[in-house]
C-alpha positions as CSV (number, residue, x, y, z in Angstrom):
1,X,16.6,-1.2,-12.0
2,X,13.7,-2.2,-10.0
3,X,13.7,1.0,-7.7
4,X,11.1,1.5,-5.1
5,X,10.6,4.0,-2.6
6,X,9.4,3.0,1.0
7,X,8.2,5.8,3.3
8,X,6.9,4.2,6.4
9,X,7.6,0.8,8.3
10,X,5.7,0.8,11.6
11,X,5.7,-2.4,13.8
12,X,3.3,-1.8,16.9
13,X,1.9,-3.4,20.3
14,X,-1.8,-4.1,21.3
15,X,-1.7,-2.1,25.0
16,X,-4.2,-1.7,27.3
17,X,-4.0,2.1,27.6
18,X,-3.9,4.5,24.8
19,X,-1.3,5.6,22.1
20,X,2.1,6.2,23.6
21,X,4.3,8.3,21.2
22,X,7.8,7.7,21.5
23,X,9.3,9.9,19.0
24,X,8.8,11.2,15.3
25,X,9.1,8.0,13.8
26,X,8.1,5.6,16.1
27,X,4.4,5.5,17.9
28,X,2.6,3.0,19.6
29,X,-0.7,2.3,18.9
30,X,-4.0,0.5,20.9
31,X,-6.2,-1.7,17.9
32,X,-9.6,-1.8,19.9
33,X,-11.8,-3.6,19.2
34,X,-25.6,-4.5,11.4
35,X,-25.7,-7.8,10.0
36,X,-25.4,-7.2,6.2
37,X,-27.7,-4.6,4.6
38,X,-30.8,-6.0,2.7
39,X,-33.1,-4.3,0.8
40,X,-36.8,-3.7,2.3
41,X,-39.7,-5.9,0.8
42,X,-43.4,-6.0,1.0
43,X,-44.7,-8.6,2.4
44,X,-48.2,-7.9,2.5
45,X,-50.8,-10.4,1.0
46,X,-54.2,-10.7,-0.3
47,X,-57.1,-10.9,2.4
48,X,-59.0,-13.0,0.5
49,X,-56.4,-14.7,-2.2
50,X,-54.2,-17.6,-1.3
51,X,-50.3,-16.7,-1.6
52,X,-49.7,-17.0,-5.2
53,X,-46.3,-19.2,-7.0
54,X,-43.5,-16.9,-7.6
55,X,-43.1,-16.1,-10.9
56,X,-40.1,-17.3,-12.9
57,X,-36.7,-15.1,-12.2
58,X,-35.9,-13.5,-15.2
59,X,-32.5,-12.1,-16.9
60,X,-32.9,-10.8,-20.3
61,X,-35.5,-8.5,-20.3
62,X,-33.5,-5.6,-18.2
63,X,-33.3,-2.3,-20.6
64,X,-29.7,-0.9,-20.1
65,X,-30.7,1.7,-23.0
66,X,-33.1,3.2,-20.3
67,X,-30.6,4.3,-17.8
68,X,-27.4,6.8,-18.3
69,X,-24.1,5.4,-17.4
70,X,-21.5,6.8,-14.5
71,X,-18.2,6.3,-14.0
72,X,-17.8,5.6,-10.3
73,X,-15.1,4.4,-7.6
74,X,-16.2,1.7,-4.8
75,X,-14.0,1.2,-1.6
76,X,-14.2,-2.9,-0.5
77,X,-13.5,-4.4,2.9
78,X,-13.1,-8.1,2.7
79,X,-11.9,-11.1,4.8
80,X,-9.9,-13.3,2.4
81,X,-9.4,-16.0,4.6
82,X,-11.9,-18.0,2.8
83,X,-11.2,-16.6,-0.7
84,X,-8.2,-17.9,-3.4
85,X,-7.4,-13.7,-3.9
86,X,-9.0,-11.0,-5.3
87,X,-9.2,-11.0,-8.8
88,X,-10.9,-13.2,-11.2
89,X,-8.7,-16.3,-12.3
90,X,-10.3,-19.1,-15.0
91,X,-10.2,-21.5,-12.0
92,X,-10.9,-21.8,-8.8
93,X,-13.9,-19.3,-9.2
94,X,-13.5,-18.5,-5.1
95,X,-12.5,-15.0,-5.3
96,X,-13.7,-11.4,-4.6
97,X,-14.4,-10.0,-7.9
98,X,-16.1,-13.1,-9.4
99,X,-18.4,-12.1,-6.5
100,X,-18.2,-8.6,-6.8
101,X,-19.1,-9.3,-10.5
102,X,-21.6,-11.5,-9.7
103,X,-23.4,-9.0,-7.4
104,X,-23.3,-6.2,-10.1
105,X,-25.0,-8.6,-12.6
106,X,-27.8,-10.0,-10.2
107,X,-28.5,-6.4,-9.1
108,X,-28.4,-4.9,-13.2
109,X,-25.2,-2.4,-12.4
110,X,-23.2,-3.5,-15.2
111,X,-24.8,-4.9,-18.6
112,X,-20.9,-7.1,-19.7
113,X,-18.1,-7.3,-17.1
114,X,-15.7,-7.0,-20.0
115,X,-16.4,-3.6,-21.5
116,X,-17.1,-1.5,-18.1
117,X,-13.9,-0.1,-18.1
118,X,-13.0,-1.7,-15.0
119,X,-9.8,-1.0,-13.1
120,X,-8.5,-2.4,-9.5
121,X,-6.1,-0.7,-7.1
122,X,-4.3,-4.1,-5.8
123,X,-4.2,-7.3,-6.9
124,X,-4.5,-9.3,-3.0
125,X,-3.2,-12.9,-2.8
126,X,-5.2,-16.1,-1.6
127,X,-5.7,-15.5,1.8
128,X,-5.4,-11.8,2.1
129,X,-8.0,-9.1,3.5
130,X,-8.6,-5.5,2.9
131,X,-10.1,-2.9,4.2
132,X,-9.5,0.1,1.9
133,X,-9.5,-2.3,-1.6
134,X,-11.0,0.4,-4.4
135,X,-12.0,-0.7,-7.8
136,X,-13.3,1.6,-10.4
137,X,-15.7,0.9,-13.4
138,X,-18.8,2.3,-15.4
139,X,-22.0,1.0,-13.7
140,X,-26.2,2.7,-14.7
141,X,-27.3,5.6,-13.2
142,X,-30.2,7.0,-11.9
143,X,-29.4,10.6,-13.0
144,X,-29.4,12.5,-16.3
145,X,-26.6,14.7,-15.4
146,X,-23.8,14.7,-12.4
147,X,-19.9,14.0,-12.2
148,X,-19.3,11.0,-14.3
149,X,-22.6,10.5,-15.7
150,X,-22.5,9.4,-19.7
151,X,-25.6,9.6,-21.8
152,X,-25.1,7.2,-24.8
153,X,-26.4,7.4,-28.1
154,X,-28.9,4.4,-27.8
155,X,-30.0,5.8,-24.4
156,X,-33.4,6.9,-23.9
157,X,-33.2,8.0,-20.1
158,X,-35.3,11.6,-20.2
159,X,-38.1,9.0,-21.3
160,X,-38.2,6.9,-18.6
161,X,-40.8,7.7,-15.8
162,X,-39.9,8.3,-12.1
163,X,-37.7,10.2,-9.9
164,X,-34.2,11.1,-12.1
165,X,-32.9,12.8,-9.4
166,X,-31.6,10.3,-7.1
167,X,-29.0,8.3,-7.5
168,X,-29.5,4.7,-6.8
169,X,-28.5,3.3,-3.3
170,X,-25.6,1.2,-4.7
171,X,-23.9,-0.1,-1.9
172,X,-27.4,-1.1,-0.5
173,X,-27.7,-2.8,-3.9
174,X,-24.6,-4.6,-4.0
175,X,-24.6,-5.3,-0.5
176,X,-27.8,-7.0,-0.4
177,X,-26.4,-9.8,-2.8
178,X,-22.5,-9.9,-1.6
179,X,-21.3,-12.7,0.9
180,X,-21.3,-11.0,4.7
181,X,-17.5,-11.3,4.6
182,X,-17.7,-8.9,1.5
183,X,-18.8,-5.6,2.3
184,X,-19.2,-2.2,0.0
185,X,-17.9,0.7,2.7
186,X,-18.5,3.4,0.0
187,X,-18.3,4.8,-3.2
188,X,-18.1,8.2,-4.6
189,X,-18.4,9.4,-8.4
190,X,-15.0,9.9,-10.6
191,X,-14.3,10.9,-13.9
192,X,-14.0,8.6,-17.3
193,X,-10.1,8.6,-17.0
194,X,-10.0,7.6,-13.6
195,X,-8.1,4.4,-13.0
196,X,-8.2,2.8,-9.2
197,X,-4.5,1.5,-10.1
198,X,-2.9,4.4,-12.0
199,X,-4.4,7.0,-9.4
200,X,-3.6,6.1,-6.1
201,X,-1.2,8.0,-4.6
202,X,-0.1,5.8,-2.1
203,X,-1.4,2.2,-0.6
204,X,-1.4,1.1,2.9
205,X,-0.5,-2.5,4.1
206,X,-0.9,-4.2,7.7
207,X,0.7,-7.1,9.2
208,X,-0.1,-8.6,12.0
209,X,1.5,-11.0,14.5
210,X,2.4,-12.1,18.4
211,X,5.5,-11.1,19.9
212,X,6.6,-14.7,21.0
213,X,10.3,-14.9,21.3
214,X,11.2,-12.1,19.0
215,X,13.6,-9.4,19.7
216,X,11.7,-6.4,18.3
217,X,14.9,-4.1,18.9
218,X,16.6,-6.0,15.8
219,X,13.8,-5.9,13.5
220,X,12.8,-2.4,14.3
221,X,16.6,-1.7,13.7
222,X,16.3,-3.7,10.1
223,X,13.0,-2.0,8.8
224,X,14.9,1.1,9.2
225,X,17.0,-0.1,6.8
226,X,14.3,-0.6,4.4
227,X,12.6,2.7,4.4
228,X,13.8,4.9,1.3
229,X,14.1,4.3,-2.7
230,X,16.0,1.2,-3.2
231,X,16.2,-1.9,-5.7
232,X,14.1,-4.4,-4.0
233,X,14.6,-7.1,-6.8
234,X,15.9,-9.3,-3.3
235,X,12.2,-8.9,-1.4
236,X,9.7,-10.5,-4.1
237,X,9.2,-12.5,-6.9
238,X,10.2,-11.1,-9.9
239,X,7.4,-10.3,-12.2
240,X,6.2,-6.9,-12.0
241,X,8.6,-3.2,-11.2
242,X,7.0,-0.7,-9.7
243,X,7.7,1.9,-7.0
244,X,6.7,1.8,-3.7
245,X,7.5,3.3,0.1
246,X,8.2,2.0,3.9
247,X,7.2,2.8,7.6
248,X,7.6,1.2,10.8
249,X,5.9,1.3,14.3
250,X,7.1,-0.6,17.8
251,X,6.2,-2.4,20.7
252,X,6.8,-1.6,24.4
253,X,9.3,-3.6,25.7
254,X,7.7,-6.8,27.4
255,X,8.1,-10.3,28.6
256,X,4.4,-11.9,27.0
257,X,5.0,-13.6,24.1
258,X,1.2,-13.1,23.5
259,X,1.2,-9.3,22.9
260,X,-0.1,-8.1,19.2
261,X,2.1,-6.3,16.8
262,X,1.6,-4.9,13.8
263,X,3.6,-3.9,11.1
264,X,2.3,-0.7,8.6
265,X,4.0,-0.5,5.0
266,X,3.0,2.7,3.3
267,X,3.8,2.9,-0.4
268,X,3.3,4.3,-3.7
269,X,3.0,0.8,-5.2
270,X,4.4,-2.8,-4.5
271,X,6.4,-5.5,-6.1
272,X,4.6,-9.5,-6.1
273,X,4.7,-10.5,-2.9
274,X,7.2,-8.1,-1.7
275,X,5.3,-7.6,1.3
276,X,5.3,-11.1,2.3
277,X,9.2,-11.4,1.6
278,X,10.5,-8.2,3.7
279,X,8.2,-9.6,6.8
280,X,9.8,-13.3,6.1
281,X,13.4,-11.5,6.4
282,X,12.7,-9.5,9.3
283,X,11.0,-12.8,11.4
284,X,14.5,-14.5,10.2
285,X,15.9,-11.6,12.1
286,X,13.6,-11.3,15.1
287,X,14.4,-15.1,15.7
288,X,18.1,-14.4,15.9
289,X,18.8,-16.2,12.5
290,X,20.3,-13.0,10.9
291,X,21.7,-10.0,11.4
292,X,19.7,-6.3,10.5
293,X,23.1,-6.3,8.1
294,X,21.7,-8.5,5.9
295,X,19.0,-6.2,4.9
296,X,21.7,-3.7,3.6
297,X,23.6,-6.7,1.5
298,X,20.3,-8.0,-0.2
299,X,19.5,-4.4,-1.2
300,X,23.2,-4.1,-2.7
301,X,22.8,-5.7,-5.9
302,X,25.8,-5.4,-7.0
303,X,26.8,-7.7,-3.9
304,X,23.9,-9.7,-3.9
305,X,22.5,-9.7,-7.7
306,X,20.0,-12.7,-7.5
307,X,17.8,-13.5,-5.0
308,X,18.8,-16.0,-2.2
309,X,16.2,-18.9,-2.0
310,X,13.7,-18.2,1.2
311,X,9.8,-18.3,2.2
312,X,7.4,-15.4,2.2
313,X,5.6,-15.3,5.6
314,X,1.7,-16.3,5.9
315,X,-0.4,-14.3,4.1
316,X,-3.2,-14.5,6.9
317,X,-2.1,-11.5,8.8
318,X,-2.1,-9.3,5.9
319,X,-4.3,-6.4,5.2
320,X,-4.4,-4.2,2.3
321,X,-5.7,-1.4,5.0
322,X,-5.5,1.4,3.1
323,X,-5.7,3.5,-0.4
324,X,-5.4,7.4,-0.8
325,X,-6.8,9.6,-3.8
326,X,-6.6,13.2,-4.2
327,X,-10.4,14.9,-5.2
328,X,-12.0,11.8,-4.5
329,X,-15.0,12.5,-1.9
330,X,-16.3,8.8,-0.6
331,X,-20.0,8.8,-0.3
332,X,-21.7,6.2,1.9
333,X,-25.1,5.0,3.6
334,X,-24.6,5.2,7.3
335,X,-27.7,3.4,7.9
336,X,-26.0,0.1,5.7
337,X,-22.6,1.8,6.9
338,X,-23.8,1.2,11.0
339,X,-25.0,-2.4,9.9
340,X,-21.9,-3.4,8.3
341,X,-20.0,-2.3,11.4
342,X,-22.6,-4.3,13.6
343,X,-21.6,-7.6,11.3
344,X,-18.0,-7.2,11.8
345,X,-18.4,-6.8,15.7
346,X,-20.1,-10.0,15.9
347,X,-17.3,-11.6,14.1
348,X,-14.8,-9.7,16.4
349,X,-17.1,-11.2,19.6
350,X,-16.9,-14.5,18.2
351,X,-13.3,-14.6,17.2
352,X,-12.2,-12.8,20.6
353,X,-14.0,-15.2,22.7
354,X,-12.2,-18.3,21.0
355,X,-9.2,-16.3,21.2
356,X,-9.5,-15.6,25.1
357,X,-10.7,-19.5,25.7
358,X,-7.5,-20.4,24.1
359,X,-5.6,-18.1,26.5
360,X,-6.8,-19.1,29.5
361,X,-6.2,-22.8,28.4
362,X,-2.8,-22.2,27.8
363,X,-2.2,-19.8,30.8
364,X,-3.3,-23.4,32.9
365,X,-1.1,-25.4,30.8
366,X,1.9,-23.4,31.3
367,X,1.9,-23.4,35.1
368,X,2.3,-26.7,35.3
369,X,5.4,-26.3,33.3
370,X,7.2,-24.6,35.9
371,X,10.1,-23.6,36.6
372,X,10.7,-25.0,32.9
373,X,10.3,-21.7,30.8
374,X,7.2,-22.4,28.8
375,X,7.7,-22.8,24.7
376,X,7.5,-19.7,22.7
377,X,6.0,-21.0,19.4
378,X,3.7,-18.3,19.1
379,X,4.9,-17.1,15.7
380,X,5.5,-20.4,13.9
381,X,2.8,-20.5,12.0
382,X,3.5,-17.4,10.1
383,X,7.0,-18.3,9.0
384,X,7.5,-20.6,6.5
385,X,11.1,-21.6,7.3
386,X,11.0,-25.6,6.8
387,X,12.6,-28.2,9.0
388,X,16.4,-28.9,10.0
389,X,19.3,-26.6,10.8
390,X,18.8,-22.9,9.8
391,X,20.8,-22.4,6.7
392,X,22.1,-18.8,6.2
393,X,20.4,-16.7,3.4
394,X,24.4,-15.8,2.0
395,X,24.8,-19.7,2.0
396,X,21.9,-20.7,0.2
397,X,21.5,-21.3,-3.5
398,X,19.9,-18.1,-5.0
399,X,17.1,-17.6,-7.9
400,X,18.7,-16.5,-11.8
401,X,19.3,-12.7,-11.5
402,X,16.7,-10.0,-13.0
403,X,18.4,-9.8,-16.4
404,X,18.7,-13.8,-16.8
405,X,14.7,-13.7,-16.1
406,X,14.3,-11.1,-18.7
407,X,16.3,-12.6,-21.5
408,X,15.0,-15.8,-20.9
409,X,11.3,-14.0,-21.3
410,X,12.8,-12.1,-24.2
411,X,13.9,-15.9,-26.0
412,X,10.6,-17.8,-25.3
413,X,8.9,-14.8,-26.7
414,X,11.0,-14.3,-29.8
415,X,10.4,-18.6,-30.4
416,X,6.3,-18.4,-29.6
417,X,6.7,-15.8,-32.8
418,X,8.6,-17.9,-34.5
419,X,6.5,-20.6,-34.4
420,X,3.4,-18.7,-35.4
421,X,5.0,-17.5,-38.5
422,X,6.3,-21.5,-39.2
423,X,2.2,-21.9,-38.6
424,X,0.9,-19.1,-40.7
425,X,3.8,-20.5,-44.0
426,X,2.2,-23.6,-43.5
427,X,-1.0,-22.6,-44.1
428,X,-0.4,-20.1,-47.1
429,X,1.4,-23.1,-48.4
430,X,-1.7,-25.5,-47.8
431,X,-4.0,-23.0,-49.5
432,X,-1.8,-22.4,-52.3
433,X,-1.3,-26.5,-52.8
434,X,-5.1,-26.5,-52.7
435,X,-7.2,-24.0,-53.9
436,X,-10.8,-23.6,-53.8
């Protein structure tokens, strides 16, 4: 069974006042709304010298064996608008930890990316940000002894000169070298054995979107339906089971289609893209093109034991917000801390402006359509539904069920073994034919 557990679903409203609390389980909150850190260089020159070439960068020579090692955790905020996801693929090489790698390398944190014993918390998709992304791994320190430090056999640390009681400024360090839309919020020092996957107690999802022409009632009424431990083989792709929880947040009522909402998804863990797939299902509903009963047939698999075919919605409003560790105490610059937060309101300025130019454009354009009731398209772009008459979920042809997936994964794997025994005969039989 593919159980998971949702705690909290929480669909809210950008106001202009602040946070309204309607009742234990529904809240509504306001979302209000320097440059990157770089490190400090002397410039100063020779009086009487002309400035002199730069000498050639070099890689190679860094001594590794000079420094201790530390096992530490680093909390990531990123805009992936402009990225194809977060972890490393062979191609395209557009994502966040090729650049996070990158960064460690350029600045000497990590000697080989493959043996840092490196662990992520989420795995985002192309397009998706974060603001509480943690990754754990093994980078040098500074220091001869703390939490986490590891003195190696090779390692010759108590010889080196200078200050060993610092630790060095790494997200200074990484942030220095990191796109601006990359930014290190934090890090804090963890044991060997801690894994940024395997420890978090619970993760933290946002999605955002305008009102437009959906009735909030009904989908507030079907992510109730969602919250608790179910099967939720029906709301992703089937590829990976773990557990994971639910909570949901509303709107005031209101006519503008232009209000904000927000949807929070708390949860121990999450299926692929089963984020995506419950917001798809409850736009289907908000539009009017299902019932909140369809969220209780999906989740009966006995009813509903394969998954009916549908789109996830856009993965542009989505935000991996949050992740929670017990014992873990997040250490940060507030000097690079202040100048991250001065980057990210620029964006904001920038982003709002364009935003409010649009507005007032459109605000012009409607008038002139009345009495006509202006168009409410304001959520099209994040549902994926395709053209032509709506087709029912319960009418439409459905995906092989979880246990036709599994022992079709169970065949191809049992003939890719086959076939590299046929290989391995084949060459016994060569050698034996012809002997050295």
């Amino acid at each position: 069974m593919i159980k998971k557990k949702l705690l909290f679903l929480n669909l809210s409203v950008r106001l202009q006042s602040s946070t309204v609390t309607i009742d234990q389980r529904c809240s509504f909150s306001v979302m209000s709304g320097t440059e990157p850190g770089q490190f400090e260089r002397s410039n100063t020159k020779s009086d009487a010298a002309q400035p002199r070439p730069k000498k050639p960068r070099t890689t190679g020579n860094f001594e590794f064996r000079k420094y201790a090692k530390r096992h530490v955790a680093l909390r990531i905020a990123y805009l992936g608008w402009s990225y194809h996801g977060f972890a490393i693929q062979k191609t395209p090489h557009n994502t966040i930890e090729a650049h996070l790698f990158e960064a460690l390398e350029k600045v000497k944190l990590v000697e080989d990316a493959l043996n840092c014993n490196y662990s992520r918390c989420g795995r985002t998709d192309k397009g998706v940000s974060a603001l509480g992304q943690v990754v754990s791994l093994t980078v040098r320190s500074n220091l001869l002894e703390a939490e986490g430090v590891e003195i190696t056999e090779d390692c010759t640390a108590h010889e080196r000169k200078g200050d060993k009681t610092v630790e060095l400024p790494y997200m200074a360090m990484l942030n220095s070298t990191l796109p601006e839309d990359i930014r290190v919020l934090s890090w804090a020092p963890v044991g060997p054995d801690f894994n940024a996957r395997f420890n978090c107690l619970h993760r933290t999802y946002k999605y955002f979107f305008p009102k437009g022409n959906l009735d909030i009632s009904e989908m507030r009424e079907a992510a109730q339906k969602l919250v608790g431990e179910h099967d939720f083989r029906n709301f992703c792709r089937v590829r990976n089971f773990l557990s994971s929880q639910f909570h949901y947040h509303l709107p005031l009522h209101s006519d503008s289609p232009y209000q904000q909402c927000e949807i929070t998804i708390v949860g121990l863990a999450f299926l692929w893209h089963q984020v995506r797939c419950m917001v798809a299902i409850l736009f289907l509903i908000g539009h009017g093109l299902e019932k909140p009963e369809i969220i209780d047939h999906m989740l009966d698999i006995e009813k509903c034991p394969s998954k009916p075919q549908y789109g996830m919605a856009s993965e542009l409003p989505l935000v991996l917000y949050d992740s929670v560790y017990e014992g873990v105490e997040w250490r940060r610059c507030e000097r690079n801390y202040v100048k991250t937060v001065s980057h990210f309101q620029q964006m904001w300025t920038e982003m709002t402006v364009k935003s409010t130019m649009l507005r007032r454009m459109l605000d012009s354009l409607e008038l002139s359509l009345l009495p006509s009731p202006p168009p409410t398209s304001q959520v099209s772009p994040l549902c994926k539904q395709g053209g032509g008459a709506y087709k029912p979920l319960l009418s439409r042809p459905t995906s092989a069920t979880l246990e036709e997936r599994l022992a079709d994964h169970k065949r191809k794997r049992a003939r890719e073994c086959q076939l590299q025994e046929q290989e391995a005969d084949t060459d016994r039989q060569e050698q034996l034919q012809n002997p050295l």
